[in-house]
N, C-alpha and C positions, 0 to 999 in steps of 0.2 A: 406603556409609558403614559405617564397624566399629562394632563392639559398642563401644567402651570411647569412640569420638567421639557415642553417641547419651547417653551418662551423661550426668546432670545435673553441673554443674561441683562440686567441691568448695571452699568459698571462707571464708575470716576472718568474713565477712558470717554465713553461714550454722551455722560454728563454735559464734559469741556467739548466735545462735540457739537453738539445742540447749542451750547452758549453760544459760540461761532455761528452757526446757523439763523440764534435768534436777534444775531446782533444789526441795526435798523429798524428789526421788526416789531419786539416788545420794549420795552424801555424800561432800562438800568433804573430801578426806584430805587431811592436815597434808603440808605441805613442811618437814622437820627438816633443822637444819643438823647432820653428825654427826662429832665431835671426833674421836672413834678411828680413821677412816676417813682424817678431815683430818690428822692427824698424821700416820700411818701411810705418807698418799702426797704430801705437804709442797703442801696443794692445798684450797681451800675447796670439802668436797664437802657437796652434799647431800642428801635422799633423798626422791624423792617417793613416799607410803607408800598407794600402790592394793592392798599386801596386807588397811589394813584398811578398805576398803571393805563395803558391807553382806552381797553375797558374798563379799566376800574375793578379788575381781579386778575390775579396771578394765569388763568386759565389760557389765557391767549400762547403760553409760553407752551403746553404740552397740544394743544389744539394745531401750531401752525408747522410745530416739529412734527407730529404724528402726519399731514397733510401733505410738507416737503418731502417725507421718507416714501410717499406711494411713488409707484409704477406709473408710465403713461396710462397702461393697460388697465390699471386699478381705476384710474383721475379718468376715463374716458365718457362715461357712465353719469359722471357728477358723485359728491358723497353725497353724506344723508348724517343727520345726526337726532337726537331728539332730546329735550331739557327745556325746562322750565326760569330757566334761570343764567348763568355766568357762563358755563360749559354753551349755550349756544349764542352767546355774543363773542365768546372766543373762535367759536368755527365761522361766525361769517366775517368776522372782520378777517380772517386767513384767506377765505374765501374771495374778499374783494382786493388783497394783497396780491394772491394770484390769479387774480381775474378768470376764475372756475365756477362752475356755476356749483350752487350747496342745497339741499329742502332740508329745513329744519322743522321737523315736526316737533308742538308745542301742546300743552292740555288746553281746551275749551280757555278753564275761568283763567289762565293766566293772567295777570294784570296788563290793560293795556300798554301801562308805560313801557313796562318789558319786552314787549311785543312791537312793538314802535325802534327801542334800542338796538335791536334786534336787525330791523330792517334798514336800522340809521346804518350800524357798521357794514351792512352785506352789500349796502346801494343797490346796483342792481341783478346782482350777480346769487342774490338770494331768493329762493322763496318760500314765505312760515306757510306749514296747513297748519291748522288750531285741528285738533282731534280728540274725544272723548274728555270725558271731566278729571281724569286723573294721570301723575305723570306714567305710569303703567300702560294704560291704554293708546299713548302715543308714543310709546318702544315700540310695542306689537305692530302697529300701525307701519313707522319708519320699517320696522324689519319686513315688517311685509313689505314693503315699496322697495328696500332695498334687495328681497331677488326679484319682483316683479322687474325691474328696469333694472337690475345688475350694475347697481353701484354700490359704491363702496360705503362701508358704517364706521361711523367717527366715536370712539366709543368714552364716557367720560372722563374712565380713572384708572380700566385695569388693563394698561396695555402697554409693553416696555418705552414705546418710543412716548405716550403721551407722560409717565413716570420720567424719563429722562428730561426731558422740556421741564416740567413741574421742579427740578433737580438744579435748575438754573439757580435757582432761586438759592438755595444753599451756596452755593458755587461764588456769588454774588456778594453772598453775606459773610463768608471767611475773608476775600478778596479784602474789602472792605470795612474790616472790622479793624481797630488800634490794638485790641485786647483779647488773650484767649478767650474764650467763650465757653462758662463753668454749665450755661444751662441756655436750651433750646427749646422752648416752649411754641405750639403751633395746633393749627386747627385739622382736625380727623373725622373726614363723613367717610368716602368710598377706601380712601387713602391713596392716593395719589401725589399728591403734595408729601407726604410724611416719608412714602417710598422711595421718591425723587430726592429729597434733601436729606433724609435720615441717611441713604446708601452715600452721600458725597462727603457727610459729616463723618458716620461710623470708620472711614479712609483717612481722612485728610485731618481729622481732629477728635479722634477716636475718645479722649479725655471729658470729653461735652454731655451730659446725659440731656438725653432728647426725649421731654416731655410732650404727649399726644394729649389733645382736648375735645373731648366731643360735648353736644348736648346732654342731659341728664332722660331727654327723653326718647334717647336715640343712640344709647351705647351699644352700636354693633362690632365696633372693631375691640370694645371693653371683652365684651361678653364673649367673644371669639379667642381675643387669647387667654382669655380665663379658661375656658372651655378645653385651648388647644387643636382648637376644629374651628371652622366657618359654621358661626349662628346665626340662622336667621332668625332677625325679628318679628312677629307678628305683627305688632302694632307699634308705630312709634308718633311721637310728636312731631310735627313738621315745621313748627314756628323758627327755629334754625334751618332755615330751607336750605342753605348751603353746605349742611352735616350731618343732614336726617335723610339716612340710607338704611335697608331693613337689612340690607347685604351689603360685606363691604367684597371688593373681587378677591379670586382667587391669588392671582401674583402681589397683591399689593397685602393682603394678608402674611403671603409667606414673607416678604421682605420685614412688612411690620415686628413680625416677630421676631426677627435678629434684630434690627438695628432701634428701636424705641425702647428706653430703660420702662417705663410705663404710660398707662393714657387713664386721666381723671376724668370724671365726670361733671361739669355743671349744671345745677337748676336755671333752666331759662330764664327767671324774674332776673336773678344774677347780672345775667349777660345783658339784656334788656336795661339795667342800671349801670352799665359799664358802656353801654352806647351812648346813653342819657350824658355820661361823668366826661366822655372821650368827648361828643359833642360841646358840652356846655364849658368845660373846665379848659379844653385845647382844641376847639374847633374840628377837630375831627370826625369825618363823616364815615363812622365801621357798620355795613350789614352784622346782621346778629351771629354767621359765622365769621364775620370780620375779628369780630371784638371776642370773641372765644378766648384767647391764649393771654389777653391782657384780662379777663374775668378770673383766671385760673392764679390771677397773681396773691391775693387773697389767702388761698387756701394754701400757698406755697411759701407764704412769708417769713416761716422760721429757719427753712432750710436756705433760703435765697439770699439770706443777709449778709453784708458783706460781699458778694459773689455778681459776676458779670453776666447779667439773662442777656439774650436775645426774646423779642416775641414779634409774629409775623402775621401782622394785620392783612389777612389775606385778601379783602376786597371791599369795596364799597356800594354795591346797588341792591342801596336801601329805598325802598319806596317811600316818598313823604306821608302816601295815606295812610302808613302804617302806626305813623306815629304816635297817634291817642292809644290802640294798643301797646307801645311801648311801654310810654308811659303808666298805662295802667297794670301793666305786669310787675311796673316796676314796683312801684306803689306796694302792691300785693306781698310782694317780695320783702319788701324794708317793712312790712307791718304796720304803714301808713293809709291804709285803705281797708275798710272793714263794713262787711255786709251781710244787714238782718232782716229780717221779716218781724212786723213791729203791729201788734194790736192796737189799733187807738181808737179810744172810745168814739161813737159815732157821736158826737155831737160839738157846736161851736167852739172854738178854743182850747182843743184838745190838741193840736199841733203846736201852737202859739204857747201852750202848759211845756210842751218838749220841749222845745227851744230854749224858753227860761228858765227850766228846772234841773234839763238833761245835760243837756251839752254844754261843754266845758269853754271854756274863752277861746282857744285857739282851735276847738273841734269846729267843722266844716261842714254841712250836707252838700255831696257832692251827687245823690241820686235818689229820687222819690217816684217812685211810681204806687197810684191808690185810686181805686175804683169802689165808690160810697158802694155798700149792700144795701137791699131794701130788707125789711125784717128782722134787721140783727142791731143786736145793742154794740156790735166792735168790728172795724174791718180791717184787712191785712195790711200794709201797705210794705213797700219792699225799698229798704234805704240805708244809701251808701254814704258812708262818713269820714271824711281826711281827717287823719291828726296829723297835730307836729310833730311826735313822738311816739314809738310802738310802744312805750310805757304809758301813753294815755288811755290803752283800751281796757285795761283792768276798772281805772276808776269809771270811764263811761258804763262799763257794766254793771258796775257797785250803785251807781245814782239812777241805772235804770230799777232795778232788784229793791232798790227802795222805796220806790216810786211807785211800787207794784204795779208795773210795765211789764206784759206779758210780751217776750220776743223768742226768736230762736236766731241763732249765730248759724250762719249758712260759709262762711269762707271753707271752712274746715267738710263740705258737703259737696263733692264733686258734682254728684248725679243734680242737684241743681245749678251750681257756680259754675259748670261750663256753660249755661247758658249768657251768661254774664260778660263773658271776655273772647 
């Protein structure tokens, strides 16, 4: 018999369970219906808002039910979990609701602030090790500690009862919705969320196709039912840290596959413009797997017209420092940021010649770095340029080509431009 045929089943029955269980503990977040969005893409959309949850992500919901469901015998030990991110502010705030002691193991470089959230929800019934530089090397770590001391491991996505908690969340949004519900868009790293609400959906409202969204550089649950088999990733992007998994689990696989009509993929810069758009445009604050399934709205606009979405802003702990990189993916992305390496002659007024000859009224230098050479009649200099418009890069290239301005266009040059961003 396989691992994923001995799991307990996941079911409707056990869903409204959990809700009962979660109710004082997580909080009922508002389902909004939201105008801008609805205009925007001629479609009653609306947003279910697990940004503002007591974390500030949906996670606390499968973290405090998987935690209720132990044994004395399990809880005596203390648990253990380990993550970098949402999954361990959801186990300590369980952990200080049951006043149980938790060790959550976290990587080295995590960010402080996180690290800090961390220990704000646990009070004192937590304590983080920081261990090894990647989230890898602090599973190993935790699992080692968890037979060392013989407690129990809080695992973050592929486990029925934390799938059931994550399930609430559906459970929530039918309860609460005026209208059937033609499309269910949502966010997909391990799959825990999509298992949990896709299983409550595929029952209760069968007629709903439920759209999965991952990052573009992190399609493990894509490339798995493409496959038909669990794929692991080799390498993926991490800038979606809440959907950038190489593996998604075994149960949460199997369910994905019955109950998800498909799952697309996003380009990060995308989503990155879609946190920028949520922030500036309505005030809302979505992590980069927040803002996933309103990024996917876009690519779905011809099929959605007309038609009643749901999309489920799953969380919000976005770091502030992150934010000049936002911005500059975004940038990258709308074709508003552009970067060369640019010969210029070694002598007086030769940048001052750029300025007035090259660059167009609303082009920008937004980056120069040049270090004079001794011996050479031209030296490199490496410079980055905002326009107002991705239709301005044509003509800056035409007036440098004529100018005979020796450059070379680096955006489209990975093995350099990740040094860049």
């Amino acid at each position: 018999m396989s691992q994923v045929e001995t799991l307990p089943t996941v079911s409707v029955q056990n869903i409204r369970k959990a809700a009962y269980i979660l109710k004082g503990v997580a909080t009922r977040t508002p389902l909004s219906s939201n105008a801008q969005l609805s205009e925007e893409f001629n479609a009653n959309i609306s947003l279910k808002r697990e940004d503002l949850q007591i974390v500030r992500s949906y996670k606390i919901r499968g973290a405090f039910h998987k935690i209720q469901s132990l044994s004395e015998e399990e809880l005596k030990n203390g648990i253990v979990c380990a993550s970098a991110g949402n999954h361990a502010q959801g186990v300590a705030f369980a952990c200080s609701e049951k006043k149980m002691h938790g060790t959550i193991f976290m990587p080295i470089p995590t960010p402080e602030q996180k690290v800090k959230q961390v220990k704000m929800f646990g009070n004192e019934f937590v304590d983080v090790v920081l261990h090894g530089d990647t989230f890898d090397d602090s599973f190993y770590e935790a699992m080692k500690f968890c037979t060392e001391q013989d407690a129990t491991f809080i695992p973050p996505f592929d486990d029925p009862k934390i799938i059931e908690g994550q399930g609430t969340v559906g459970l929530e949004i039918l309860e609460d919705s005026d209208a059937p519900i033609d499309y269910l868009i949502l966010p997909v790293g391990g799959g825990g969320l999509a298992s949990g609400v896709g299983t409550y959906f595929k029952e209760i409202s069968p007629h709903t196709k439920i759209i999965g969204v991952e990052p573009e550089g992190a399609p493990a649950m894509k490339r798995s039912l493409e496959a038909g088999k669990i794929v692991t990733l080799n390498e993926i992007n991490k800038f979606v840290d809440g959907a950038a998994v190489k593996r998604v689990g075994d149960h949460t696989f199997e369910i994905c596959r019955n109950v998800l009509d498909r799952v697309i993929t996003i380009p990060e810069g995308k989503v990155c413009s879609t946190i920028l758009k949520l922030y500036n445009e309505q005030a809302i604050v979505a992590e980069p797997a927040g803002a996933l399934s309103v990024a996917a709205l876009d690519l779905l606009q011809d099929e959605i017209r007309g038609c009643n979405v749901t999309c489920i802003l799953s969380g919000s702990n976005n770091d502030i420092i992150r934010t000049a990189e936002i911005k500059e993916r975004s940038m990258l992305y709308e074709g508003l940021k552009h970067y060369f390496i640019i010969e210029f002659p070694q002598r007086a007024g030769a940048l001052r010649g750029f300025l007035n000859n090259v660059l167009g009224e609303t082009d920008d230098i937004a980056h120069f770095e040049y270090s004079k050479k001794t011996n050479r009649e031209q030296g490199p200099a490496l410079v980055g340029i905002e326009l107002k418009s991705r239709d301005d890069l044509e003509p800056l290239m035409q007036r440098m080509e004529a100018g005979n301005i020796r450059f070379e266009y680096i955006n489209n040059q990975p093995s350099l431009f990740r040094f860049l961003i």
